[in-house]
C-alpha positions in Angstrom: 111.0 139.5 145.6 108.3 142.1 145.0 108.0 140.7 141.1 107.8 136.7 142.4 104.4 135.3 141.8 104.9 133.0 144.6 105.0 136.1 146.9 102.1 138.0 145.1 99.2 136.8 143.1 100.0 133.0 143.9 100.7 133.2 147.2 99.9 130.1 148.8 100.8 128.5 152.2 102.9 126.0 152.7 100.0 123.0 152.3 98.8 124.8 149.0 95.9 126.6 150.2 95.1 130.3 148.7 94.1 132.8 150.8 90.8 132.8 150.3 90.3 129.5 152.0 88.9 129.0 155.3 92.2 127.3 156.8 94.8 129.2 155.1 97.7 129.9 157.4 99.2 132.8 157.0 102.6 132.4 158.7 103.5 130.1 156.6 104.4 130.4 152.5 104.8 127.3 149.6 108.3 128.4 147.5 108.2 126.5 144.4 111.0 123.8 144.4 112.0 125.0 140.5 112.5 128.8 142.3 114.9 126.9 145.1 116.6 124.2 142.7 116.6 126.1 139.3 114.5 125.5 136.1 111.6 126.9 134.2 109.4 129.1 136.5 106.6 132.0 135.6 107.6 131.1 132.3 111.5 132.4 132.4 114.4 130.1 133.6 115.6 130.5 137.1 119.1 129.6 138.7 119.0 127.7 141.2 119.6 130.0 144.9 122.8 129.1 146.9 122.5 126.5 149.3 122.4 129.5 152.1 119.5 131.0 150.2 117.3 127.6 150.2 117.9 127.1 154.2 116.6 130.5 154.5 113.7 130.3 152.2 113.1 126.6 154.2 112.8 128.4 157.2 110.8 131.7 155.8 108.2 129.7 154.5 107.9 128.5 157.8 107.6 131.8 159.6 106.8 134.7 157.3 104.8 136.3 160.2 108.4 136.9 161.4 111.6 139.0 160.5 114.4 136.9 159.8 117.8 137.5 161.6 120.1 134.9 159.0 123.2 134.5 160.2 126.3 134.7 157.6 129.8 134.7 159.1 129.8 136.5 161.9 127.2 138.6 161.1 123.2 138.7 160.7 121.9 139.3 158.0 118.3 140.4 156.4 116.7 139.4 152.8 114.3 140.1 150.6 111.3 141.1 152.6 112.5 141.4 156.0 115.3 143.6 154.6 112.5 145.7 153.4 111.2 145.8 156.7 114.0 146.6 158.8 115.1 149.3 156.1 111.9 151.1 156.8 112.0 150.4 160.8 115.4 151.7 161.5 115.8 154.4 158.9 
């Protein structure tokens, strides 16, 4: 995740707007649909993510101002950037 465009330089919210607009929102995030369903993006191809990885990057880009608890089984889980998070909080 620290290498995605999308999540770096590009970063947009989910209506489009860059952060250096008046009304962009910053607990929200745009994830390109050829990152979620596969296909050519930042110039390399991408496989599609799992069908547990697009729910959770659907509701992400809806709350980034939050850590994610994403339940898998019987247990919770933590990706990509809240995984980072938690790693450095409970260490």
């Amino acid at each position: 995740h620290n290498f995605w465009p999308f999540l770096q330089e590009e970063r947009r919210d989910k209506d489009r707007r860059s952060p250096t607009d008046p009304a962009f929102d910053p607990s929200t995030l745009f994830v390109p649909l050829k990152f979620l369903h596969g296909g050519v993006y930042n110039r390399e191809k991408v496989k599609a993510q799992t069908p547990a990885m697009q729910q959770w990057w659907r509701i992400k880009a809806e709350n980034m101002d939050a850590v994610l608890f994403f339940k898998v089984g019987k247990f919770y889980e933590l990706f990509h950037m809240d995984a980072d998070v938690g790693f450095r909080e409970l260490d």
